[in-house]
DSSP file (Angstrom, degrees, kcal/mol; ACC not computed):
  #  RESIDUE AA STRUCTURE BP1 BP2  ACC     N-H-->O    O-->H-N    N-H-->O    O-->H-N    TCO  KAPPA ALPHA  PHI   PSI    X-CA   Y-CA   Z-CA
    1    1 A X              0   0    0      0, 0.0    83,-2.1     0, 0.0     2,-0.2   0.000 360.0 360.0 360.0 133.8   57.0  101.7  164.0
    2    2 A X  E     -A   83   0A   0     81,-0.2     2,-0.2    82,-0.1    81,-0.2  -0.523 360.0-152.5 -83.6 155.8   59.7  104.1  162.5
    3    3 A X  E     -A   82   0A   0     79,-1.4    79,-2.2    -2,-0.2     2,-0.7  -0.885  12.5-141.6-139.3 143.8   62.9  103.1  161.4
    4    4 A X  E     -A   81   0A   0     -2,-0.2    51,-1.8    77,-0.2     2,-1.1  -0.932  17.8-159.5-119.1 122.6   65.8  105.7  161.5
    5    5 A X  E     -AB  80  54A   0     75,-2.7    75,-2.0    -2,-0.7     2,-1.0  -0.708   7.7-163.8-117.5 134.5   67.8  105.5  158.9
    6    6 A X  E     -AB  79  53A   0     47,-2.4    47,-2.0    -2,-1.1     2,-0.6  -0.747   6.1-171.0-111.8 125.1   71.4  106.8  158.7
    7    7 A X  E     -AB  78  52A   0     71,-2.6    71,-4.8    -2,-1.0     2,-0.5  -0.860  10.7-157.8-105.5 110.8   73.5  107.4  155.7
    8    8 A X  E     - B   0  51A   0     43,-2.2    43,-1.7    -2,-0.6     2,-0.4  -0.776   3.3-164.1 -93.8 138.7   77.6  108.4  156.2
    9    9 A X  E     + B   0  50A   0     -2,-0.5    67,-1.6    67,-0.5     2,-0.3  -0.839  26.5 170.6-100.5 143.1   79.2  110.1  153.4
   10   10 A X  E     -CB  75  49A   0     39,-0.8    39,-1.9    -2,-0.4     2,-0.7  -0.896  30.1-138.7-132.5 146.3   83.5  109.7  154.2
   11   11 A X  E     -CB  74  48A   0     63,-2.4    62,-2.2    -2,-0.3    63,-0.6  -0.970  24.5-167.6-115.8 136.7   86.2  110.3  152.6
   12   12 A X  E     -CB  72  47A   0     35,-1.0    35,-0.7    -2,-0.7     2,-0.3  -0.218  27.7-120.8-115.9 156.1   88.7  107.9  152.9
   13   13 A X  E     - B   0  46A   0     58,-1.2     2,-1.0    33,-0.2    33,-0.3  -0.596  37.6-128.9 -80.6 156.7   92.5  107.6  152.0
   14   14 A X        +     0   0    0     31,-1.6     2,-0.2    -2,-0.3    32,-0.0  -0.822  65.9 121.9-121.9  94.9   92.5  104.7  149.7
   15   15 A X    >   -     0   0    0     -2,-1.0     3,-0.6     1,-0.2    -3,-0.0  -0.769  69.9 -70.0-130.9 163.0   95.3  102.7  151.6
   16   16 A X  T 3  S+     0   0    0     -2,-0.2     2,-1.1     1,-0.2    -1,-0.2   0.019 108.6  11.2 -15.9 142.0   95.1   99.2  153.1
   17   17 A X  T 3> S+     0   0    0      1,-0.2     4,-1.8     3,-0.1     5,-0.3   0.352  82.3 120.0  56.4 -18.8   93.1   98.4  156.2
   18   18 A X  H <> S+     0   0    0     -2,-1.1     4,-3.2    -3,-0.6     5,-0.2   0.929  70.8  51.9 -89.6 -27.4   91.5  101.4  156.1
   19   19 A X  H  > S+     0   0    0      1,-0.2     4,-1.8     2,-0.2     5,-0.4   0.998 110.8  55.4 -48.7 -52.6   87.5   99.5  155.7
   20   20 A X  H  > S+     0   0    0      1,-0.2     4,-1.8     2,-0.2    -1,-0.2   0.952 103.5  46.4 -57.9 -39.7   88.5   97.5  158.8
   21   21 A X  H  X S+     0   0    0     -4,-1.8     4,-2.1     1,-0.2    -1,-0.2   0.945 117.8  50.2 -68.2 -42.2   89.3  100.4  161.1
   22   22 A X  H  X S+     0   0    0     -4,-3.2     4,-0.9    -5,-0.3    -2,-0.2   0.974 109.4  46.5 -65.7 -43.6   86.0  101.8  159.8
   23   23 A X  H  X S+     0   0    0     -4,-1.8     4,-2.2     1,-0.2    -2,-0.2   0.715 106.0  65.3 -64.0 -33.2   84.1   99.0  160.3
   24   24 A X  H  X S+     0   0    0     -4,-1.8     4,-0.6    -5,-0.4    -1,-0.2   0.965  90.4  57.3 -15.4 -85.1   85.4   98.6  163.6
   25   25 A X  H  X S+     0   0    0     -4,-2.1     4,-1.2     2,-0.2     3,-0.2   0.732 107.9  50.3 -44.9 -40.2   84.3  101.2  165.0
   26   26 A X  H  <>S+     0   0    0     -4,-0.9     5,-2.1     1,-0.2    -2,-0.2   0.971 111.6  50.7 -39.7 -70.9   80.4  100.0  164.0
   27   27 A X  H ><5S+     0   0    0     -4,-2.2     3,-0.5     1,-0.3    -1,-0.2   0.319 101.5  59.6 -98.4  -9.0   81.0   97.1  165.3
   28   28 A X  H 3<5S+     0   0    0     -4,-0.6     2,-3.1    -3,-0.2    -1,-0.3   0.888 115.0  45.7 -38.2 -68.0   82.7   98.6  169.2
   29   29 A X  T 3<5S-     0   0    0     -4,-1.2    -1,-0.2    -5,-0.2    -2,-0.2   0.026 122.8-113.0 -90.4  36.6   79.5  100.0  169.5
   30   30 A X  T < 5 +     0   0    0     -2,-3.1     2,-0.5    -3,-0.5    -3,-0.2   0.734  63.8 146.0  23.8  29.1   77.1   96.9  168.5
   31   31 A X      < -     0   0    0     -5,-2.1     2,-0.4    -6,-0.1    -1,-0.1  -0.722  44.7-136.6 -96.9 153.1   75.9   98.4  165.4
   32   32 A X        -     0   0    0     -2,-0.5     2,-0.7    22,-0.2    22,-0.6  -0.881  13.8-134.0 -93.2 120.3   75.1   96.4  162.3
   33   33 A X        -     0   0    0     -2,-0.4    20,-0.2     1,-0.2    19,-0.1  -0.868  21.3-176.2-112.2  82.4   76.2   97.9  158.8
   34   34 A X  S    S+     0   0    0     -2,-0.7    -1,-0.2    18,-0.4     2,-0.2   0.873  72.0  12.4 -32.4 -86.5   73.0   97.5  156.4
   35   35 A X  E     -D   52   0A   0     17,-0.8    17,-2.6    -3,-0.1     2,-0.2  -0.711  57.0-179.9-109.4 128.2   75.0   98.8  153.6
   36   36 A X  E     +D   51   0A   0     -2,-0.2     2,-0.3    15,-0.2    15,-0.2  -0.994  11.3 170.2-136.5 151.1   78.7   99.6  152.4
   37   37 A X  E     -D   50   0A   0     13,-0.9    13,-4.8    -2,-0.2     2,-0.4  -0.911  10.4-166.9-154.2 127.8   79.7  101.0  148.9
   38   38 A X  E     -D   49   0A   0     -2,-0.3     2,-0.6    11,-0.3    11,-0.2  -0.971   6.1-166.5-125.8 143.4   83.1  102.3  147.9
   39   39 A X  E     -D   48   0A   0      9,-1.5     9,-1.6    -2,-0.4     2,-1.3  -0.881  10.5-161.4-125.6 116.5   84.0  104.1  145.2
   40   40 A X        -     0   0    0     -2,-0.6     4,-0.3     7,-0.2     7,-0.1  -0.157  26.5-152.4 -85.3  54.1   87.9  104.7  144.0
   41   41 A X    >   -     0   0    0     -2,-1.3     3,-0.9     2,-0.1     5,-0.2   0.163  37.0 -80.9 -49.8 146.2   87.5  108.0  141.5
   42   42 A X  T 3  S-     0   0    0      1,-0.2     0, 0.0     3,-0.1     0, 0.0   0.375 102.6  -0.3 -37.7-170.3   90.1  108.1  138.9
   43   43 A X  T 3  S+     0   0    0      2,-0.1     2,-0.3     1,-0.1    -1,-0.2   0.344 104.0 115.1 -15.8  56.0   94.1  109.6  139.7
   44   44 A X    <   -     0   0    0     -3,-0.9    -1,-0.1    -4,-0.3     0, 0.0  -0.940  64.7-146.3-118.2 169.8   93.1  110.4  143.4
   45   45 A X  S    S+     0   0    0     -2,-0.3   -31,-1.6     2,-0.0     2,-0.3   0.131  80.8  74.6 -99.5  20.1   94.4  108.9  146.6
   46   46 A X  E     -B   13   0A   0    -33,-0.3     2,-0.3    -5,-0.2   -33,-0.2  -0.898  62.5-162.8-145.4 132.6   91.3  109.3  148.2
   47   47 A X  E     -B   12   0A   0    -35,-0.7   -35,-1.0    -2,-0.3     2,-0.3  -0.700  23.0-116.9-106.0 158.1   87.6  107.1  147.9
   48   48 A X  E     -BD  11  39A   0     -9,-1.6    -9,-1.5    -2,-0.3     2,-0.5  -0.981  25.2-163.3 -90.4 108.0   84.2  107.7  148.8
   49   49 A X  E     -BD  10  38A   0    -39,-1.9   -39,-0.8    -2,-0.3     2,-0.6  -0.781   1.8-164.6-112.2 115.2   82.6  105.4  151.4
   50   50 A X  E     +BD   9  37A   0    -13,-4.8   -13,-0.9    -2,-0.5     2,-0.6  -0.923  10.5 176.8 -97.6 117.6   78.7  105.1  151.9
   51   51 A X  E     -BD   8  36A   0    -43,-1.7   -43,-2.2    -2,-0.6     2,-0.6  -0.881   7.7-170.3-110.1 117.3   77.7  103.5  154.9
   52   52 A X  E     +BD   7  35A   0    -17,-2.6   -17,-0.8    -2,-0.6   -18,-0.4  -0.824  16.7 174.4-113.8 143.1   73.7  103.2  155.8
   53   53 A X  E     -B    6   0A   0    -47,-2.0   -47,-2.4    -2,-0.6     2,-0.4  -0.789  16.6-121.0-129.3 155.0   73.1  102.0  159.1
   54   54 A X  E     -B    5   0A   0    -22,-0.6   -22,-0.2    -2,-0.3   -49,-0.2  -0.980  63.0 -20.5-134.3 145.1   70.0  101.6  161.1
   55   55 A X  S    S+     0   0    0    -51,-1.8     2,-1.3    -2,-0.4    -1,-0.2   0.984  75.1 176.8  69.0  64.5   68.1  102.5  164.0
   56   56 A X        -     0   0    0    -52,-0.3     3,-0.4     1,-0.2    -1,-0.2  -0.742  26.1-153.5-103.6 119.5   71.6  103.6  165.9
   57   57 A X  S    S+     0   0    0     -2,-1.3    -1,-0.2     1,-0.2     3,-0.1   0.966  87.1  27.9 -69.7 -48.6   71.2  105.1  169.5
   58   58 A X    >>  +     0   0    0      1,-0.2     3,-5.0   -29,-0.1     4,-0.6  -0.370  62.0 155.4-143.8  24.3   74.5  107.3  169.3
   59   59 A X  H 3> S+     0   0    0     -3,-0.4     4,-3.5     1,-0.3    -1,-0.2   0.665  75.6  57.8 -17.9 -56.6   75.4  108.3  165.9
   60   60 A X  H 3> S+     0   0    0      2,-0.2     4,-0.8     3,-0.2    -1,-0.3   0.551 103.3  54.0 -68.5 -12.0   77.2  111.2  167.0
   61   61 A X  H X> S+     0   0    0     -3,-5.0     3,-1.9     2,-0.2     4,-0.8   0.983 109.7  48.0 -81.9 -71.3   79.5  109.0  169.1
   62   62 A X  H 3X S+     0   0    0     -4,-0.6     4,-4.2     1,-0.3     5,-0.2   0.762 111.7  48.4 -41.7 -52.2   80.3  107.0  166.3
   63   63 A X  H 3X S+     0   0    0     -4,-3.5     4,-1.7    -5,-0.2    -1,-0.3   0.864 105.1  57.9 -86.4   2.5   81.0  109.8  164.1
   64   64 A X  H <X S+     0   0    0     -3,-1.9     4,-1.0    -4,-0.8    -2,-0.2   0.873 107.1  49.9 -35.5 -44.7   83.1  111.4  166.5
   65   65 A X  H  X S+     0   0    0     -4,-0.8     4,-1.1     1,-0.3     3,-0.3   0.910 108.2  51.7 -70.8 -45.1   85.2  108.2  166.5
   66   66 A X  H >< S+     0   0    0     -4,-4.2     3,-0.6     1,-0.2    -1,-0.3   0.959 102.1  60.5 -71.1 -29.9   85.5  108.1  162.6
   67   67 A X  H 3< S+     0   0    0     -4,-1.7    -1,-0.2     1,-0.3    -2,-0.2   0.806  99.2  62.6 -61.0 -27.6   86.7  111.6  162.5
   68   68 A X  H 3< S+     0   0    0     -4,-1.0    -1,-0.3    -3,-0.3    -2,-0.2   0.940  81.9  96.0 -34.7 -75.6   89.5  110.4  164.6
   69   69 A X  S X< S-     0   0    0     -4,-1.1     3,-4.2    -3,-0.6    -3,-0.0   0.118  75.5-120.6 -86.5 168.0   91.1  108.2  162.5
   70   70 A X  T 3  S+     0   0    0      1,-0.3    -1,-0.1     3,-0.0   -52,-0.0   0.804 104.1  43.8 -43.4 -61.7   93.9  108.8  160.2
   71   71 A X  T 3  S+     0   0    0    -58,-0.1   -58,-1.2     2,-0.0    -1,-0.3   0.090  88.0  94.8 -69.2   8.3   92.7  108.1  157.2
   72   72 A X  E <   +C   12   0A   0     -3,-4.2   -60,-0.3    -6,-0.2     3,-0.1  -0.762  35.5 174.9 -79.0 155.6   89.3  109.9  157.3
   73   73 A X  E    S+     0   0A   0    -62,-2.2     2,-0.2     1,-0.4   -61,-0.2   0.121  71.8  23.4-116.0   1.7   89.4  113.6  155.8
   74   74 A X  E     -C   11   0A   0    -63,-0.6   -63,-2.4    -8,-0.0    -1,-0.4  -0.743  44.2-168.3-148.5 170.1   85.3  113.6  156.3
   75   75 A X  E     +C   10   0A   0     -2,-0.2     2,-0.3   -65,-0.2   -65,-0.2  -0.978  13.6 173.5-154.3 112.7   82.6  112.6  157.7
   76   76 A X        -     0   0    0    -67,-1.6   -67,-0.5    -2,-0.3     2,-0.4  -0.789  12.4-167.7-127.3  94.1   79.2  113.6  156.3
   77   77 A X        -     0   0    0     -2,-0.3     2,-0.3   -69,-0.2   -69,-0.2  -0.654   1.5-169.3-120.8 135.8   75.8  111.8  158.0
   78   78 A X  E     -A    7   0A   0    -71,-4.8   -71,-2.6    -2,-0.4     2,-0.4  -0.796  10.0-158.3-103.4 144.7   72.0  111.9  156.4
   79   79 A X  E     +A    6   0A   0     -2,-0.3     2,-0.3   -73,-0.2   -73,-0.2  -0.951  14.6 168.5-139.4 137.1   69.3  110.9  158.3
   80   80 A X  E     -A    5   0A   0    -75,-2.0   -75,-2.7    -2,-0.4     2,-0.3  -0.969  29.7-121.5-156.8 142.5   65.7  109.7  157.4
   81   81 A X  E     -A    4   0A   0     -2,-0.3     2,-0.3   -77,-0.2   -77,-0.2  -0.457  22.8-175.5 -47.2 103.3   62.7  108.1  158.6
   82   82 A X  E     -A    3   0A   0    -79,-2.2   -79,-1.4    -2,-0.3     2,-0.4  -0.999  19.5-137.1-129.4 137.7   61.3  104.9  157.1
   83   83 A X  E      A    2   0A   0     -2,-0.3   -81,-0.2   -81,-0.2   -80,-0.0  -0.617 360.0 360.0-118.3 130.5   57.8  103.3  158.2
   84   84 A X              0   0    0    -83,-2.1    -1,-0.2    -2,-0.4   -82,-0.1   0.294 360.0 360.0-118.4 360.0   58.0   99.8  158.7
Protein backbone atom coordinates (compact mmCIF):
# COMPACT_ATOMS: atom_id res chain seq x y z
CA UNK A 1 0.00 0.00 0.00
CA UNK A 2 1.23 3.59 -0.88
CA UNK A 3 0.97 6.41 1.36
CA UNK A 4 0.72 9.99 -0.30
CA UNK A 5 2.45 12.24 1.43
CA UNK A 6 1.89 16.01 1.25
CA UNK A 7 4.17 18.67 2.41
CA UNK A 8 2.66 22.71 2.43
CA UNK A 9 5.22 25.38 2.35
CA UNK A 10 3.02 28.95 3.56
CA UNK A 11 3.85 31.96 4.33
CA UNK A 12 2.17 33.38 7.03
CA UNK A 13 1.72 36.90 8.64
CA UNK A 14 3.03 36.30 12.09
CA UNK A 15 -0.03 37.76 13.91
CA UNK A 16 -2.37 36.02 16.47
CA UNK A 17 -4.77 33.27 15.53
CA UNK A 18 -3.37 32.92 12.39
CA UNK A 19 -2.33 28.71 13.19
CA UNK A 20 -5.98 28.31 14.19
CA UNK A 21 -7.53 29.59 10.99
CA UNK A 22 -4.95 27.28 9.27
CA UNK A 23 -5.61 24.45 11.06
CA UNK A 24 -9.14 24.90 10.64
CA UNK A 25 -9.37 24.52 7.51
CA UNK A 26 -7.61 20.69 7.85
CA UNK A 27 -9.75 20.01 10.17
CA UNK A 28 -13.42 21.27 7.86
CA UNK A 29 -12.34 18.78 5.60
CA UNK A 30 -11.48 15.73 8.14
CA UNK A 31 -7.89 15.75 7.55
CA UNK A 32 -5.33 14.93 10.23
CA UNK A 33 -2.14 17.19 10.49
CA UNK A 34 0.93 14.61 10.85
CA UNK A 35 3.23 17.43 11.25
CA UNK A 36 3.44 21.35 11.91
CA UNK A 37 6.69 23.48 12.16
CA UNK A 38 6.88 27.21 12.26
CA UNK A 39 9.57 29.25 11.89
CA UNK A 40 9.65 33.25 12.81
CA UNK A 41 12.94 34.51 10.67
CA UNK A 42 14.55 37.47 12.24
CA UNK A 43 13.07 41.51 11.69
CA UNK A 44 10.20 40.16 9.39
CA UNK A 45 6.42 40.17 9.87
CA UNK A 46 6.03 37.08 8.17
CA UNK A 47 6.82 33.08 9.20
CA UNK A 48 7.21 29.93 7.45
CA UNK A 49 4.73 27.17 8.18
CA UNK A 50 5.39 23.38 7.22
CA UNK A 51 2.48 21.28 7.29
CA UNK A 52 2.81 17.34 6.15
CA UNK A 53 -0.29 15.74 5.83
CA UNK A 54 -1.26 12.42 4.65
CA UNK A 55 -3.16 10.33 2.31
CA UNK A 56 -5.62 13.66 1.60
CA UNK A 57 -8.34 13.03 -1.12
CA UNK A 58 -8.60 16.94 -2.16
CA UNK A 59 -5.50 18.72 -1.57
CA UNK A 60 -6.27 21.23 -4.06
CA UNK A 61 -9.48 22.12 -2.25
CA UNK A 62 -7.69 22.67 0.79
CA UNK A 63 -5.14 24.73 -0.78
CA UNK A 64 -7.60 26.74 -2.49
CA UNK A 65 -9.06 27.57 0.93
CA UNK A 66 -5.65 28.59 2.55
CA UNK A 67 -4.96 30.88 -0.23
CA UNK A 68 -8.09 32.67 0.78
CA UNK A 69 -7.22 33.69 3.93
CA UNK A 70 -5.86 36.94 4.99
CA UNK A 71 -2.90 36.25 6.39
CA UNK A 72 -1.48 33.72 3.88
CA UNK A 73 0.91 35.42 1.09
CA UNK A 74 1.67 31.55 -0.24
CA UNK A 75 0.94 28.43 -0.58
CA UNK A 76 3.55 25.97 -1.83
CA UNK A 77 2.53 21.96 -1.79
CA UNK A 78 5.18 18.86 -2.33
CA UNK A 79 4.04 15.57 -2.82
CA UNK A 80 5.61 12.04 -2.37
CA UNK A 81 5.00 8.50 -2.25
CA UNK A 82 5.90 6.40 0.82
CA UNK A 83 5.48 2.40 0.88
CA UNK A 84 4.08 1.25 3.91
Amino acid sequence: MLDIVYTLLLEVRDQPGVLVRVAQIFARRGCNISSIHVEHPLASQWSEMKITVKNVARIDQITAQLEKLVDVERVTVRSRTKEV
